[in-house]
C-alpha positions in Angstrom: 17.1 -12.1 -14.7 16.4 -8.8 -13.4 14.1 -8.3 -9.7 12.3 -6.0 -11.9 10.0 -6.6 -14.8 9.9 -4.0 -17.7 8.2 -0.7 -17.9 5.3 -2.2 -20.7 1.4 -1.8 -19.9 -0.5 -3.7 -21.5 -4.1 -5.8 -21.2 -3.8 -9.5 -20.3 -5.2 -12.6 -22.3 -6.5 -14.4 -19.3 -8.1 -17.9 -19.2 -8.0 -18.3 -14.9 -6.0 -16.2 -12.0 -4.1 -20.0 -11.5 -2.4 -20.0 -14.7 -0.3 -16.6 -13.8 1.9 -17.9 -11.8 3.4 -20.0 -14.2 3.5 -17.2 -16.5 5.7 -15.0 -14.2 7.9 -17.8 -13.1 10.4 -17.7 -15.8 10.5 -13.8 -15.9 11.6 -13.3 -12.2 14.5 -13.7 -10.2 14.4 -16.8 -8.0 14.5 -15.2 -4.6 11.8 -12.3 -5.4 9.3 -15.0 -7.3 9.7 -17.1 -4.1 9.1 -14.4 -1.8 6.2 -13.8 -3.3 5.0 -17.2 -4.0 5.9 -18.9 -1.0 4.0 -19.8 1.9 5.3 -21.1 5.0 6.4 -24.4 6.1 5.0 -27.2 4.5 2.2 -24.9 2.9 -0.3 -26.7 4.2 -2.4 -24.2 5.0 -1.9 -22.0 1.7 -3.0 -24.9 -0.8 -6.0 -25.6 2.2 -7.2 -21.9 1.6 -8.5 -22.4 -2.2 -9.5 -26.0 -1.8 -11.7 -24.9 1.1 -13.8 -23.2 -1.1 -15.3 -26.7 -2.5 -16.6 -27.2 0.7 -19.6 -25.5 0.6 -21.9 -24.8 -3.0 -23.9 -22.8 -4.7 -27.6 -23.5 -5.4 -28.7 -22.4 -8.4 -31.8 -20.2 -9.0 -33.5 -20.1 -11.8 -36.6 -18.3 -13.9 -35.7 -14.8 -11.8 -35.6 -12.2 -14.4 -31.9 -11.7 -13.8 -30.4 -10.4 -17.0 -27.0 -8.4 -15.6 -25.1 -8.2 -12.6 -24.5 -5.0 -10.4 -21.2 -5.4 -8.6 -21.6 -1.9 -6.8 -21.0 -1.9 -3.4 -19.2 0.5 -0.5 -17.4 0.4 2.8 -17.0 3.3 5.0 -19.0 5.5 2.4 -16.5 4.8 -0.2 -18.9 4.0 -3.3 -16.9 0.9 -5.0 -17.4 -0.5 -8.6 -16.8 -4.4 -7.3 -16.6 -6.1 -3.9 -13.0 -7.2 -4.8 -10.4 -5.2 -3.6 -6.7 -5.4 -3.1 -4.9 -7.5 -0.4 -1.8 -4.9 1.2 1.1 -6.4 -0.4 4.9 -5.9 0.6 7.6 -5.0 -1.9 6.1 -4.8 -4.9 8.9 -3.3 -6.5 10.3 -7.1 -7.0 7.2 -7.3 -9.5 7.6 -4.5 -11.5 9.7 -1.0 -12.3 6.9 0.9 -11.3 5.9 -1.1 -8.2 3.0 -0.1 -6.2 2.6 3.4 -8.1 0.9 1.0 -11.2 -0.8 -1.2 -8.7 -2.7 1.9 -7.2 -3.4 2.9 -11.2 -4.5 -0.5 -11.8 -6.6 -0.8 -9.2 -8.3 2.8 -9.3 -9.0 2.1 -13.4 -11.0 -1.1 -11.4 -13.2 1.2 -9.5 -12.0 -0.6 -6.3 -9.4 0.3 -3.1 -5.9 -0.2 -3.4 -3.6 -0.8 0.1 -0.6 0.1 0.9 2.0 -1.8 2.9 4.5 0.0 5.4 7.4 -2.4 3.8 6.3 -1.1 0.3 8.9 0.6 -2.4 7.1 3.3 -3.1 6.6 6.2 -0.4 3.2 6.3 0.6 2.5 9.8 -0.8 3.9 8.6 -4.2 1.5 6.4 -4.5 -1.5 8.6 -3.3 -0.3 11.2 -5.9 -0.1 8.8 -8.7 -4.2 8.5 -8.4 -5.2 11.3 -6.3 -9.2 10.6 -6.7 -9.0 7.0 -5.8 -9.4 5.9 -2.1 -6.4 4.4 -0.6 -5.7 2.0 3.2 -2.4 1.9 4.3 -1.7 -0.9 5.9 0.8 -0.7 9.1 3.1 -3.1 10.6 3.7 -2.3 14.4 6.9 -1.1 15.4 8.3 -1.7 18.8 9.1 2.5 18.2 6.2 4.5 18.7 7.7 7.0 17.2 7.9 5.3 13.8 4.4 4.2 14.4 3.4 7.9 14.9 5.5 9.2 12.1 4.3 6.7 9.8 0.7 7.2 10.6 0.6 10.8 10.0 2.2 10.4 6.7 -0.6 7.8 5.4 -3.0 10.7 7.4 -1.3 13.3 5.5 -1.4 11.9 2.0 -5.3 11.1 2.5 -5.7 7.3 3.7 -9.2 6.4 4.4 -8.3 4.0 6.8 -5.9 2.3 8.4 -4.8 -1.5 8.3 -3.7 -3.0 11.8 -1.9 -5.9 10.9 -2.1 -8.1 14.0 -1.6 -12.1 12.9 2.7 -10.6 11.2 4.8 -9.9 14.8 7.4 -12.1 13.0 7.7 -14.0 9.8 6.5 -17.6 9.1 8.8 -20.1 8.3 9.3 -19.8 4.4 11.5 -22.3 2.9 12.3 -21.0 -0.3 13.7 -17.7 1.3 16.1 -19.7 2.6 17.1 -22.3 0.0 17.3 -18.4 -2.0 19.2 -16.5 0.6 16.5 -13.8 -0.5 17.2 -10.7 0.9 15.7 -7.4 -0.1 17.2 -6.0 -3.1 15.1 -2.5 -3.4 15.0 0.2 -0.5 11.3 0.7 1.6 11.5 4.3 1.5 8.9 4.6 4.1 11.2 2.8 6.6 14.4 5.3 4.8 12.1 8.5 5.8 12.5 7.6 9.5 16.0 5.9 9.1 17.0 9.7 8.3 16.4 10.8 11.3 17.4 7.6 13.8 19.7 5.8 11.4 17.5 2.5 11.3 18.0 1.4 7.9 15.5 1.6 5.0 15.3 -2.7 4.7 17.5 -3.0 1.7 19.7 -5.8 1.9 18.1 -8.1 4.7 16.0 -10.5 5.2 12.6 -11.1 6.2 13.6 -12.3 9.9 15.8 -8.7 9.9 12.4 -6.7 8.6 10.4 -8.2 11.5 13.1 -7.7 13.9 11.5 -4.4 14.7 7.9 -5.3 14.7 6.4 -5.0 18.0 5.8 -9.3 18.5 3.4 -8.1 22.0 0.5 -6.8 20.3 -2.5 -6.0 22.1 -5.9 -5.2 21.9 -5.4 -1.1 24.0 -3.0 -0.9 20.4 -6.1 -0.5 18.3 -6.9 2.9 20.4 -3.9 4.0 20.0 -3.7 4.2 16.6 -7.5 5.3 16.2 -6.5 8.1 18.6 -3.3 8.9 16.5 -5.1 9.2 13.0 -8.8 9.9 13.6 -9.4 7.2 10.6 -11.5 3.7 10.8 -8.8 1.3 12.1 -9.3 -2.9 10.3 -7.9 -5.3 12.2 -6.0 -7.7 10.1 -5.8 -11.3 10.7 -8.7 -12.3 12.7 -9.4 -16.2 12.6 -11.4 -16.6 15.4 -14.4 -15.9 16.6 -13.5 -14.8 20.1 -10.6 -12.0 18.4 -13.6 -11.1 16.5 -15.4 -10.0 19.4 -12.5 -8.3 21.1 -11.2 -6.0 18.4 -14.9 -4.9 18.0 -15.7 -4.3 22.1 -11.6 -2.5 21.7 -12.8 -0.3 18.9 -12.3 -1.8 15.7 -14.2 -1.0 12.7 -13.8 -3.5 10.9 -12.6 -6.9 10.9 -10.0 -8.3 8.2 -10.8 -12.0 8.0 -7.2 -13.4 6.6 -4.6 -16.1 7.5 -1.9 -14.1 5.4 -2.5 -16.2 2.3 -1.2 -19.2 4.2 2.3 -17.0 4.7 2.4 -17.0 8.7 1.0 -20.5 10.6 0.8 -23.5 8.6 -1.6 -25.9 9.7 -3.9 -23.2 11.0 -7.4 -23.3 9.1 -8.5 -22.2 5.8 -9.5 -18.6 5.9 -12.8 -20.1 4.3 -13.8 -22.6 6.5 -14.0 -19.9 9.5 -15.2 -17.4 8.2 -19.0 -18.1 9.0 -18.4 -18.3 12.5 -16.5 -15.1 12.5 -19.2 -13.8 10.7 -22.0 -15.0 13.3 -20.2 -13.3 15.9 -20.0 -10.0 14.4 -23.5 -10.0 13.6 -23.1 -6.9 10.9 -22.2 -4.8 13.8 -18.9 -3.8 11.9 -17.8 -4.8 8.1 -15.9 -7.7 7.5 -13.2 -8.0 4.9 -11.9 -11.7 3.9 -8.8 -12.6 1.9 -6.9 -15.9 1.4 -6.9 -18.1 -1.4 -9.3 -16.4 -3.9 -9.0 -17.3 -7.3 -12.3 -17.7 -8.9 -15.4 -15.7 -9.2 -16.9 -18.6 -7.4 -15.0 -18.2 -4.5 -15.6 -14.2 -4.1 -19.4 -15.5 -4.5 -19.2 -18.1 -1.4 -17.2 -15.5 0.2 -20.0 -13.0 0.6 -22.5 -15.4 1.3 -20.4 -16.8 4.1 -20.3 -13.3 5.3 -17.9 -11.3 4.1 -18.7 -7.7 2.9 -15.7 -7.5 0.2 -12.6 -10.0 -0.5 -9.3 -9.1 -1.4 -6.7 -10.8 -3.3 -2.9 -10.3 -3.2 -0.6 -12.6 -5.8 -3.0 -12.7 -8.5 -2.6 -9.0 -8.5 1.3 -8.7 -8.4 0.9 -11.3 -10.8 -0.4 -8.6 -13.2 1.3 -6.2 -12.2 4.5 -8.2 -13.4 2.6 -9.2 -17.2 1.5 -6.2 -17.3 1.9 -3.5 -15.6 -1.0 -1.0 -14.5 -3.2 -2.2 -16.9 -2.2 -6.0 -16.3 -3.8 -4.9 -12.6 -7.1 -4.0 -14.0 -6.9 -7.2 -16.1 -6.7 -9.1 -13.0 -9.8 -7.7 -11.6 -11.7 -7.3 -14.8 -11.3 -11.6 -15.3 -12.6 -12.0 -11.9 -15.4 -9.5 -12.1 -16.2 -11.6 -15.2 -16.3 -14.5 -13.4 -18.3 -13.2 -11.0 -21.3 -11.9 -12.8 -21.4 -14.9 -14.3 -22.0 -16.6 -11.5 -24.0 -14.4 -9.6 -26.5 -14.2 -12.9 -26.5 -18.4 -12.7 -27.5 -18.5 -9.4 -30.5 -16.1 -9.5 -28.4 -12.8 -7.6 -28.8 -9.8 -9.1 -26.9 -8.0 -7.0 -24.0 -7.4 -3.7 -26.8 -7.7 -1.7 -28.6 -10.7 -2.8 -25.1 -12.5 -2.6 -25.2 -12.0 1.1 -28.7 -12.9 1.6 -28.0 -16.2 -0.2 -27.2 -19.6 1.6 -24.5 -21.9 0.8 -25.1 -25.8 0.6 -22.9 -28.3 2.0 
């Protein structure tokens, strides 16, 4: 079985984001579906994200004249379609032919923002260019080389990112088993990482291993790092990774705009908490002083629903989409997020919330 699914596009036939996985199982290699599957450890931590979401519920409203749903909403003036956007997601190329270039189609069709990863297989420009209208993060890894951080950064400045993605709870990999029962190494070139490799001889990431990618992350983050890079690009720098409430209020008094809420889909520390279950006290602490993005474990309309009522101003979601993207292609992407805004105007019409706004004004049960 190829790393790479086939060039088709087409719509997908989808009953819940769950089922997918089983669906792309049997048309991936075993090292890439692993890579993308797995979580770390004993995934502990990646199953606790989704079940999480039944601890709190949703009281019903009723007899409120709601008759639609209007999932409009914006971040950093961007005007947005849904409050769903897409989780920065490495090698995506393992997915599909057309890697992150149908991703960034997908999602733009969707009306939402698409991310892109520094360890992606499609250069960063590439991927502006293939939807030039449609807002676009780029989401960047640390180097211990400041000058592949700089060089990096003006590229994602250059091709017209409107923001940038600090990625602060990734300094090295999580333990995932099935990489290693697979041997998985990376089979496709990071052309970002080859741009720079041209000129230092660095490498571009093909053929190695997670631990090998990391090797040159910068594993002493700190918080003077989120200057920098405002000071390098002039863009709105999101911390990634925040999962307490104290990091919360650092990254905001260091300069953050906003705050990514995210235990890396339960990829990094297993047997840290759900992404869920701290989210309101994150929330509490940044007191709407700057937007907060949440991610981890999403897979129901529902949960999008508790997330922005816990506090969250959007919510993102990673392997569903790359599940798409592998069924389908671009318009497998918009699939994805068409299913869950389904799911989500349902709910928000059953619970008496006609809008983004009256989400976040609601109050979760226990």
């Amino acid at each position: 079985m190829s790393y790479q699914a086939s060039n088709e596009e087409k719509d997908l036939k989808i009953v819940n984001l769950a089922s997918l996985e089983a669906r792309v199982k049997p048309r991936m290699e075993a090292g890439a579906f692993g890579y993308i599957r797995g979580g770390s450890e004993d995934e502990w931590t990646m199953q606790q994200n989704t079940v999480a979401f039944q601890h709190k519920k949703i009281m019903p409203h009723v007899l409120k004249g709601i008759d639609s749903a209007d999932l409009h909403t914006n971040i950093f003036g961007i005007d947005l379609k849904t409050p769903i956007i897409e989780a920065p997601s490495a090698a995506q190329g393992l997915a599909h032919t057309k890697g992150e270039i149908d991703t960034a189609k997908g999602v733009a069709d969707a009306g939402s923002i698409f991310s892109i990863s520094t360890y992606a297989n499609t250069k960063i420009e590439d991927a502006a260019a293939a939807v030039p209208d449609a807002p676009q993060f780029f989401q960047l890894y640390m180097s211990k080389d400041d000058g592949f951080n700089k060089f990096i950064l003006d590229k994602a400045v250059k091709a017209g990112a409107k923001a940038i993605i600090l990625t602060a709870d990734s300094t090295l990999g999580g333990y995932r088993e099935a990489d290693v029962i697979n041997g998985f190494q990376f089979p496709l070139p990071m052309p970002n990482l080859a741009a720079y490799s041209d000129q230092t001889d660095s490498g571009d990431g093909q053929g190695k291993g997670i631990s090998e990618i990391y090797a040159a992350a910068k594993q002493g983050l700190v918080l003077a790092d989120i200057r920098k890079v405002k000071e390098w690009t002039h863009l709105p720098v999101i911390v990634k990774g925040i999962q307490a409430p104290e990091d919360a209020e650092a990254v905001i008094l260091s300069g953050a705009d906003a705050i990514w809420v995210s235990n890396h889909g339960g990829r990094q520390l297993d047997g840290g908490p759900a992404s869920f279950d701290v989210l309101p006290a994150i929330a509490h602490t940044v007191a709407k002083r700057v937007p907060i993005i949440f991610d981890s474990g999403v897979r129901r309309g529902e949960h999008v629903f508790k997330a922005l009522a816990s506090g969250a101003d959007l919510v993102a979601i990673g392997r569903p989409v790359i599940y798409g993207l592998n069924l389908g292609g671009a318009k497998g992407v918009k699939s994805v997020f068409d299913h869950l805004n389904m799911e989500l105007s349902i709910t928000m019409q059953l619970a008496g919330t006609k809008d983004v706004t009256a989400i976040k004004n609601t109050t979760l049960i226990d």
